[in-house]
C-alpha positions in Angstrom: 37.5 49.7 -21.6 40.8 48.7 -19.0 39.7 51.6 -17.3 36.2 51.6 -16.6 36.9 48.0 -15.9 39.5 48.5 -13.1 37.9 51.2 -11.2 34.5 49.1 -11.4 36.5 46.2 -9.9 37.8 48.5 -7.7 34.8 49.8 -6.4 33.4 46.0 -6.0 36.6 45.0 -3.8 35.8 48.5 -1.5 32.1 47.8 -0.7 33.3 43.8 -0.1 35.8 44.9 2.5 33.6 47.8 4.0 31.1 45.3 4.6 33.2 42.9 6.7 34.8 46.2 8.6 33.3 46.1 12.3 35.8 48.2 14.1 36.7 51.3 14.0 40.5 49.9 13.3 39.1 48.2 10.5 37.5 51.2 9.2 40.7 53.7 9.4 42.7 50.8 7.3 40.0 50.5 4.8 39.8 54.4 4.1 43.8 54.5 3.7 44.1 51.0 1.7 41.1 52.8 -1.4 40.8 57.0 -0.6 44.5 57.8 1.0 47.3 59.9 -0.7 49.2 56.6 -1.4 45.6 54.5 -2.1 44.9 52.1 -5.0 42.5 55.3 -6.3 45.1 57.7 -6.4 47.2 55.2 -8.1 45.0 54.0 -10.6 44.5 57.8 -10.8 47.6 58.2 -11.6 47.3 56.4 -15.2 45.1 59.0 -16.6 48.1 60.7 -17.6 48.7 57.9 -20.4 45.0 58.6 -22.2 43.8 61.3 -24.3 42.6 64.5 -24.1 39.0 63.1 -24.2 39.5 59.7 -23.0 40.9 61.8 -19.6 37.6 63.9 -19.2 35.6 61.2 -19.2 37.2 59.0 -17.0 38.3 61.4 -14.6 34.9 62.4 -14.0 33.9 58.9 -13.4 36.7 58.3 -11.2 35.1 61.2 -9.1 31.7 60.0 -9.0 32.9 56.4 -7.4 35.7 58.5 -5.1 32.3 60.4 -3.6 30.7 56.8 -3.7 33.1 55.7 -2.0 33.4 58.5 0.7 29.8 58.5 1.1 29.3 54.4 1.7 32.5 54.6 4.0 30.9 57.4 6.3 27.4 55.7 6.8 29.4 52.7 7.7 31.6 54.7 10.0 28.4 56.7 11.7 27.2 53.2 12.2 30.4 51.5 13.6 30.9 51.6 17.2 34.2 53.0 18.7 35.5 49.9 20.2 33.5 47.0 18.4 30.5 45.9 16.0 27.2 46.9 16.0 24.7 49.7 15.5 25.4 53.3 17.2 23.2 56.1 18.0 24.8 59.0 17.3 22.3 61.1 18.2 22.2 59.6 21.9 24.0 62.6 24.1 27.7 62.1 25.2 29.0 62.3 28.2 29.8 65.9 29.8 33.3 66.9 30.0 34.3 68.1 33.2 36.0 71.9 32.8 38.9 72.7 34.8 39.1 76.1 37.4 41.3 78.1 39.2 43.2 77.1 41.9 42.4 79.1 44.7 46.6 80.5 44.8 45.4 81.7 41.3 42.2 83.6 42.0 43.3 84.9 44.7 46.6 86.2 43.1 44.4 87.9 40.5 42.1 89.6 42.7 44.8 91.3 45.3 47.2 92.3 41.9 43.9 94.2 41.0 43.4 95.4 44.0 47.7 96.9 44.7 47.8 97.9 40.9 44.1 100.6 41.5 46.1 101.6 44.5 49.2 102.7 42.8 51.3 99.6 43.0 53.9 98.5 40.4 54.0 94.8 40.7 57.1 93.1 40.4 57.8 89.0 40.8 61.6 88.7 40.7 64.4 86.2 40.9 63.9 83.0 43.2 67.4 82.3 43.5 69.7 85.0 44.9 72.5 86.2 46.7 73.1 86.4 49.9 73.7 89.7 50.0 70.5 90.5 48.6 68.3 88.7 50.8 70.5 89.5 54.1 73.7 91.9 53.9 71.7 94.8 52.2 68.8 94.3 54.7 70.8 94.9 57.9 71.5 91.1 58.3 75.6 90.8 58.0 77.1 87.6 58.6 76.7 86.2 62.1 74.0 88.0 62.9 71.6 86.3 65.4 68.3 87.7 63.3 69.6 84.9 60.3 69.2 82.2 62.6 65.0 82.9 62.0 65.6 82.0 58.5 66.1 78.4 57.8 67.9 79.0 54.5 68.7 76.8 51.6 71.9 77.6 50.1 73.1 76.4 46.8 77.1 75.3 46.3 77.3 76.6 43.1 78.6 80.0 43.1 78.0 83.6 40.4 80.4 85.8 40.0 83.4 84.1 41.9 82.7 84.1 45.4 79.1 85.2 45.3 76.7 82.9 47.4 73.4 81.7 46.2 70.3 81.1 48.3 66.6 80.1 47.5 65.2 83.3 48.7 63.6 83.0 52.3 61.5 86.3 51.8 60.4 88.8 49.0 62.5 91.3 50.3 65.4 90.0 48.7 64.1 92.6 45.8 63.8 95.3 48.0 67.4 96.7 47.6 68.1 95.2 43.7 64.7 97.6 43.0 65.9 100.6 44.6 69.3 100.6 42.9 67.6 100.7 39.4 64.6 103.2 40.1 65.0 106.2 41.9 61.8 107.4 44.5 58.9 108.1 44.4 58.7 104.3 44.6 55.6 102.0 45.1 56.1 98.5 44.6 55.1 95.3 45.8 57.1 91.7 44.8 54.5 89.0 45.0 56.3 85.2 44.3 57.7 81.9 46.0 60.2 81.8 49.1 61.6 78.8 50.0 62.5 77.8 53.9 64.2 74.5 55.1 61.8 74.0 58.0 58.9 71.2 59.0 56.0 71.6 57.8 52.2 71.5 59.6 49.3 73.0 59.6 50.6 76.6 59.3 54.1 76.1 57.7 55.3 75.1 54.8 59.2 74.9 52.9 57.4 76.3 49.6 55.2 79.4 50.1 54.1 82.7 48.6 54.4 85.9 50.1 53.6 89.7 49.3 56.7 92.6 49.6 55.7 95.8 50.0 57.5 99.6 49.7 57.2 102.6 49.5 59.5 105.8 49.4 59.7 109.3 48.8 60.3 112.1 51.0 57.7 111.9 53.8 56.7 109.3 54.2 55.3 108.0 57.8 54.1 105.4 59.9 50.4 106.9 59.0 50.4 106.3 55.3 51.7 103.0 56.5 48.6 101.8 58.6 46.1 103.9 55.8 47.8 101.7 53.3 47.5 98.3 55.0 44.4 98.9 56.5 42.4 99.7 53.1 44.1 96.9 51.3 42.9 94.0 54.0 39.6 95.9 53.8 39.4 95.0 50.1 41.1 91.6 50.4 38.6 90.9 53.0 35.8 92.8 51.2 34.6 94.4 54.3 35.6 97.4 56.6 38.5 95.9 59.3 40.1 97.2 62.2 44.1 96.9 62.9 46.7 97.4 65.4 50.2 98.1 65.7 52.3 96.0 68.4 56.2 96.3 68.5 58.3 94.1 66.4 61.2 93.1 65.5 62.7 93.2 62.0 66.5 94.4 61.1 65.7 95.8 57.9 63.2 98.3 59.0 63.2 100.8 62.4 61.0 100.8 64.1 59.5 97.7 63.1 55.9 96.4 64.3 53.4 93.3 63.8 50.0 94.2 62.3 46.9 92.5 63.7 43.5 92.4 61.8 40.4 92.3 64.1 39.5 88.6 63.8 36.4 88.3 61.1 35.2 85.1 62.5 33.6 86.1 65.8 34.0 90.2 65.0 36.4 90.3 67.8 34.3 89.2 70.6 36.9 86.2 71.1 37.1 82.7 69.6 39.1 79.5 68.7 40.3 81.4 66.0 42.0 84.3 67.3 42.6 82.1 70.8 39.9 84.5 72.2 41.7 87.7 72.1 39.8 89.1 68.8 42.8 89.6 67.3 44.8 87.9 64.3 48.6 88.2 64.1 48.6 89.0 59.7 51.9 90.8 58.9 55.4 92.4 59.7 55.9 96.1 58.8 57.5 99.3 59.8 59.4 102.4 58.4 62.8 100.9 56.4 66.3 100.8 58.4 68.7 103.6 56.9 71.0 101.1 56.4 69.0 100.0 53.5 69.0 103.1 52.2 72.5 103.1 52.4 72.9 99.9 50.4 70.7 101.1 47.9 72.7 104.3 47.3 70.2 107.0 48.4 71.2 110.3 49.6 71.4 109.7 53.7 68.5 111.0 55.7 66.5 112.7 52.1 64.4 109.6 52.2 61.6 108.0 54.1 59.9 104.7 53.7 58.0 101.8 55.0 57.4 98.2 54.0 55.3 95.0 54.8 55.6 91.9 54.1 52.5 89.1 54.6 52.1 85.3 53.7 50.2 84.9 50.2 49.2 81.8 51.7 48.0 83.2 54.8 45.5 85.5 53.4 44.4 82.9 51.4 43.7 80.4 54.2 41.6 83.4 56.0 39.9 84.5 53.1 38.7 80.6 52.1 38.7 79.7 55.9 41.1 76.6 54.6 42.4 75.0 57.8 45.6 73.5 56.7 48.0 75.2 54.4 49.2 71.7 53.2 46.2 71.1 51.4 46.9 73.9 48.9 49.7 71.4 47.2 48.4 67.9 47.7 46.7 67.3 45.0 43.1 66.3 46.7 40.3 67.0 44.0 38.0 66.8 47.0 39.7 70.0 48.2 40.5 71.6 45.0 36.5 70.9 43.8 35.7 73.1 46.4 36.2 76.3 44.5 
């Protein structure tokens, strides 16, 4: 019968043409020339409909019998095919291991210390990286010509938002500090944890991209003691160990009075080293109870209000906690650095 006849001959020209396929190019072709949608078995397939009712059962179901001939011949071949050229393959030999990817330590140590501000209370907020200037100065007690913007090295952007509204890339977290207050009313407990962006040189301690941690709280009394409670039992959990802290006078113009935090240094347990430049102590953070001109900008009720706020490099606590000695080294890309955790 024509039938029977053609899909014989087809089944002839397959096992020729699978036995001079060596590669595993060869191979692919081969399966789409005979068993693809648009194959010569579909198509010859696709003369069944001329037969009759009979005559279709019966060849259909030899037509299946060579298509699984066919399938099976073509994956012993394949199974025995190497990837890239002739010959026999083991495929039972073991492959090679694939290396799995990890954290970066940013990342881990961003998860851990949102776990650690969200058990104590804290909402967590990132917010916008590009902002106005009043935002991340005016409404912090840093008008226009004031000597205190001159520690910012600020990257301003020429185009403008709502007409004469200037842009920045925001130098600090705070930048959310007033924006939160206008939309929530206290009790408030929030921290902002994202990128600021400085135009300065960068070395072993500085960079012009970096994370940092904004911290506030407010409500009606509020003091300088729920402040250092606050601070102290979050670096105890960064750190994962009891550590000490003291207050020295500082200078900030969004909050009065302001103050630098030092941590006992956990290297030499304050006895003195290269470290903390043998005083014991490490310089970690700015904090202090929040200026009531911030207040004002927010549009509290004057003098119903206390609050304080902190603000400490991401990066810097991630340098301590890993004892990483260059903050460079979290962006540059060495696997030999990044292998390390």
């Amino acid at each position: 019968m024509p039938f029977e006849d053609d899909i014989k001959s087809l089944l002839k020209d397959f096992n020729t043409e699978l036995q001079k396929s060596g590669t595993k190019e060869s191979l692919e072709n081969l399966k789409n020339t005979y068993l693809g949608r648009k194959g010569k078995l579909s198509g010859l397939l696709g003369t069944l409909k001329d037969f009759s009712k009979d005559e279709k059962a019966r060849y259909g179901k030899l037509a299946n019998e060579v298509k699984a001939e066919m399938a099976k011949e073509f994956l012993e071949k394949q199974q025995h095919t190497a990837g890239g050229g002739s010959g026999f393959f083991d495929v039972t030999e073991p492959g090679k291991s694939q290396k799995l990817g990890h954290l970066h330590p940013y990342t881990k140590m961003r998860e851990e210390v949102n776990h650690i501000l969200y058990s104590m209370g804290f909402q967590i907020l990132d917010g916008e990286e590009i902002t106005s200037d009043y935002y991340c100065f005016e409404s912090l007690n840093i008008p226009k010509g004031h000597p205190a913007r001159d520690a910012w090295d600020t990257f301003y952007i020429e185009q403008k938002r709502n007409k004469n509204e200037e842009l920045v890339l925001r130098t600090h977290t705070s930048s959310m500090q007033v924006a939160i207050m206008e939309n929530q009313k206290p009790p408030l407990q929030t921290v902002v944890l994202g990128k600021c962006y400085r135009n300065e040189a960068t070395d072993a301690s500085h960079e012009h991209s970096f994370y940092q941690i904004e911290g506030f709280v407010v409500d009606e009394t509020i003091s300088v003691a729920n402040m250092v409670s606050t601070l102290k039992q979050l670096l105890s959990a960064v750190f994962k160990e009891d550590v000490n802290v003291r207050l020295r006078p500082g200078f900030f113009p969004f909050v009065e009075p302001g103050y630098e935090m030092d941590m006992s240094c956990l290297n030499c347990k304050g006895e003195g080293c290269k470290v903390c430049k043998q005083s014991g102590w490490v310089e970690l953070l700015g904090c202090g109870m929040i200026h009531p001109n911030v207040f004002k900008c927010a549009g509290y009720e004057p003098g119903k209000y206390t609050g304080y706020a902190f603000g400490v490099g991401f990066d810097r606590l991630t340098m301590m906690r890993y004892k990483i000695p260059d903050i460079r080294l979290f962006n540059s890309g060495d696997l030999r650095f990044i292998h390390q955790f």
